[in-house]
Legacy VTK file of the C-alpha trace (Angstrom):
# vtk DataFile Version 3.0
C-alpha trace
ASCII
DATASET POLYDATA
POINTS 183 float
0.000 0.000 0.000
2.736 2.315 1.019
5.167 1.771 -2.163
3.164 0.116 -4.932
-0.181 2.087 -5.283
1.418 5.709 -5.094
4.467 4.518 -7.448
1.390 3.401 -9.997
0.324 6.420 -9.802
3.577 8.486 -10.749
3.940 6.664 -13.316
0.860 8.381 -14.892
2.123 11.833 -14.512
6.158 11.453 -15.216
5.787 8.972 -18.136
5.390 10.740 -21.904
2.899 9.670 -24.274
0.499 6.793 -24.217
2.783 4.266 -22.341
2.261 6.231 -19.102
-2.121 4.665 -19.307
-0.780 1.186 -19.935
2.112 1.486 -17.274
-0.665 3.344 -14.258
-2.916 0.355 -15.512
-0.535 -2.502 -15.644
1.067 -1.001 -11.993
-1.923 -0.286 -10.110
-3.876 -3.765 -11.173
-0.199 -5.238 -9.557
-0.914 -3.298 -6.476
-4.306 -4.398 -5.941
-3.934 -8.190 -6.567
-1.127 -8.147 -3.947
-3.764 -5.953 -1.533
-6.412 -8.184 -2.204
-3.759 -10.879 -1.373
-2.915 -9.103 2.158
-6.584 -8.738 3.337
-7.271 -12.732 2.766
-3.922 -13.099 4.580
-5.117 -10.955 7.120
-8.858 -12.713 7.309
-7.181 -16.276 7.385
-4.976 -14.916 10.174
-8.197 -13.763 11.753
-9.857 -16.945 11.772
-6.828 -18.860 13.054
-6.258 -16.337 16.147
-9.734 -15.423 16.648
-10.724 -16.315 20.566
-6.867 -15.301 21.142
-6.799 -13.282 24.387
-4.297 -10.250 25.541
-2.641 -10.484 28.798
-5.689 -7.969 30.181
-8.183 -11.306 29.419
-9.399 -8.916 26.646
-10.268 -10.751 23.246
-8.412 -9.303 20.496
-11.261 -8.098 18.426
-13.525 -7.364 21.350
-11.208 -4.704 21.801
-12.536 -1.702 20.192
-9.059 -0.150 19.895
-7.792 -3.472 17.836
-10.955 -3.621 15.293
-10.379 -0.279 13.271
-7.516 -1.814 11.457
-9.319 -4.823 9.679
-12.682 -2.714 8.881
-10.995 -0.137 7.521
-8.604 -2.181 5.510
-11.738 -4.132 3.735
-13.094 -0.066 3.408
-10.553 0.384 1.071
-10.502 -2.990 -0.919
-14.492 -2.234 -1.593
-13.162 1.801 -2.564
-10.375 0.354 -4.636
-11.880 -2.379 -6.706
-14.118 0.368 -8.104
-10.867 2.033 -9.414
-10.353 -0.048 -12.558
-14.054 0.962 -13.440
-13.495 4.527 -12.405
-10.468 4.714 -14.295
-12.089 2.902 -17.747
-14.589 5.101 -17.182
-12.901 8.553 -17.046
-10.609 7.070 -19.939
-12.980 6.476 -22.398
-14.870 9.853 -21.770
-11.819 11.861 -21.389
-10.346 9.943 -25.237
-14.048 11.375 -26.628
-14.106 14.819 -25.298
-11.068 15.982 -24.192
-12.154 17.177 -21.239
-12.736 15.478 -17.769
-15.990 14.614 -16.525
-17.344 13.318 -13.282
-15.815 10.416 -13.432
-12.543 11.715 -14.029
-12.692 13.595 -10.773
-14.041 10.054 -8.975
-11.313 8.278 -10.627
-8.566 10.700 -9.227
-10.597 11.264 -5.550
-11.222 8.094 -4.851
-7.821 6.710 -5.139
-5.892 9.705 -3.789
-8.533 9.753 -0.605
-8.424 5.198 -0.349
-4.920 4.845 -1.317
-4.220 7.540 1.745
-6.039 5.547 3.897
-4.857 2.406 3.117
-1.544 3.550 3.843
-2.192 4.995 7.390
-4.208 1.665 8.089
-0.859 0.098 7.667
0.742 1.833 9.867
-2.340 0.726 12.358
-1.896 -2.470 11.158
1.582 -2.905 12.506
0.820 -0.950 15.868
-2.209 -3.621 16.401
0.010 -6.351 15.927
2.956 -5.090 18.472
5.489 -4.333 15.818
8.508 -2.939 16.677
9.357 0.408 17.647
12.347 0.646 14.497
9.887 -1.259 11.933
6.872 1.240 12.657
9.276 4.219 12.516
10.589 2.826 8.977
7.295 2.266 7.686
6.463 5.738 8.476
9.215 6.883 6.862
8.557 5.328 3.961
4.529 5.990 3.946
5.747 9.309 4.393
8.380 10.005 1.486
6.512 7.738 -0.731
3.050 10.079 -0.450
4.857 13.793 -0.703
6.609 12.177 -3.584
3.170 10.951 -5.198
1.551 13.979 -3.970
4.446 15.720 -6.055
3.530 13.933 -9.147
-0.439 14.590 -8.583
0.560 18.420 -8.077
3.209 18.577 -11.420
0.727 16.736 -13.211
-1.828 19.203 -12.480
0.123 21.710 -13.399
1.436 20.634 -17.076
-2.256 20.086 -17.707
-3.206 23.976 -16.761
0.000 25.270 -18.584
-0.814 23.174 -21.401
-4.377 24.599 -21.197
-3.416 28.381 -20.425
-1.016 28.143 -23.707
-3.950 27.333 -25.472
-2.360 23.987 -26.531
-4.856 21.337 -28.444
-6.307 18.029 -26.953
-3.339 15.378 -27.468
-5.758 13.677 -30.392
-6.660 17.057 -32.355
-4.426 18.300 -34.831
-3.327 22.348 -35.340
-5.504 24.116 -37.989
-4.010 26.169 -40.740
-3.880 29.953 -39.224
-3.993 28.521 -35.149
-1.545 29.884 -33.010
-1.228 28.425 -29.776
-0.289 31.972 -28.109
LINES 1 184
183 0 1 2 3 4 5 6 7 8 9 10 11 12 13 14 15 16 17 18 19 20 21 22 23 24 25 26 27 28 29 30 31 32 33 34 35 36 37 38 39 40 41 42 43 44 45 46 47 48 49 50 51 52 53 54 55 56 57 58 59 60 61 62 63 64 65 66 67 68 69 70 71 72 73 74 75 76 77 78 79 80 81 82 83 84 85 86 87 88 89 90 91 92 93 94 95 96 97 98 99 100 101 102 103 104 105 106 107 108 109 110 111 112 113 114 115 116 117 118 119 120 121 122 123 124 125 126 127 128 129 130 131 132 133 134 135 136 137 138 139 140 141 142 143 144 145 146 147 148 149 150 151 152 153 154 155 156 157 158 159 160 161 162 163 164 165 166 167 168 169 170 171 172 173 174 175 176 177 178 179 180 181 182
């Protein structure tokens, strides 16, 4: 969550031309089989420790501090398996009209808000099960580079697409009239 989803998503905004679609696609469709991977690791590992007791007698997901992790985690497998639609979506619009729509702004929301998420639930995630002190801190670290750096992208990205538009540049499919000046 921390490395492969964000990293699938620079790839849409520092690759040129039409390899960066295939690469987001081909990245992010990695990402999620190995998430949806983790969270039937983490349900098997549910079923084989549930009834398992901390040294307070409490039952590990009796606790209500100890049950945010999992619920939140399956949260953002629901959000995420939308993406592919989302994104097939927004694509096909966006390749007709040049011009995002609703579900361009789903697309890029609903990943950017889940993908968040998913990465602070792992932090959770190791904190619920007792990790240590150096492998929490680490993880942070990385959470932490890894989303400034994707946030980077997102923000870059953004901002090619408004120079591009300010410039008076033409949709990447249309081709310059005789006579236009893109000034």
């Amino acid at each position: 969550m921390a490395i492969l989803f964000p990293s699938g998503s620079i790839l849409m905004r520092v690759i040129p031309g039409r390899f960066a679609i295939w690469a987001h696609g081909i990245a992010q469709a990695v990402a999620l089989v190995v998430y949806i991977a983790a969270v039937g690791l983490g349900i098997h590992l549910v079923r084989e420790v549930s009834g398992a007791r901390f040294s307070n007698g409490v039952d590990m997901f009796s606790d209500p501090d100890r049950s945010y992790h999992p619920i939140i985690g399956i949260v953002v497998l629901v959000c995420l398996l939308l993406q592919p639609l989302f994104g097939f979506i927004h694509h096909a619009k966006f390749k007709r009209l040049q011009t995002r729509q609703m579900w361009s702004y789903l697309h890029l929301f609903n990943g950017r808000i889940f993908i968040t998420l998913g990465m602070a639930n792992g932090g959770l995630g190791l904190w619920m099960a007792g990790a240590s002190k150096e492998l929490k801190t680490a993880y942070v670290a990385v959470a932490a580079v890894m989303w400034v750096l994707w946030m980077l992208a997102a923000a870059y990205g953004e901002w090619k697409r408004w120079k591009a538009n300010r410039l008076g540049y033409p949709p990447r499919n249309k081709k310059w009239h005789d006579g236009d000046v893109p000034f």
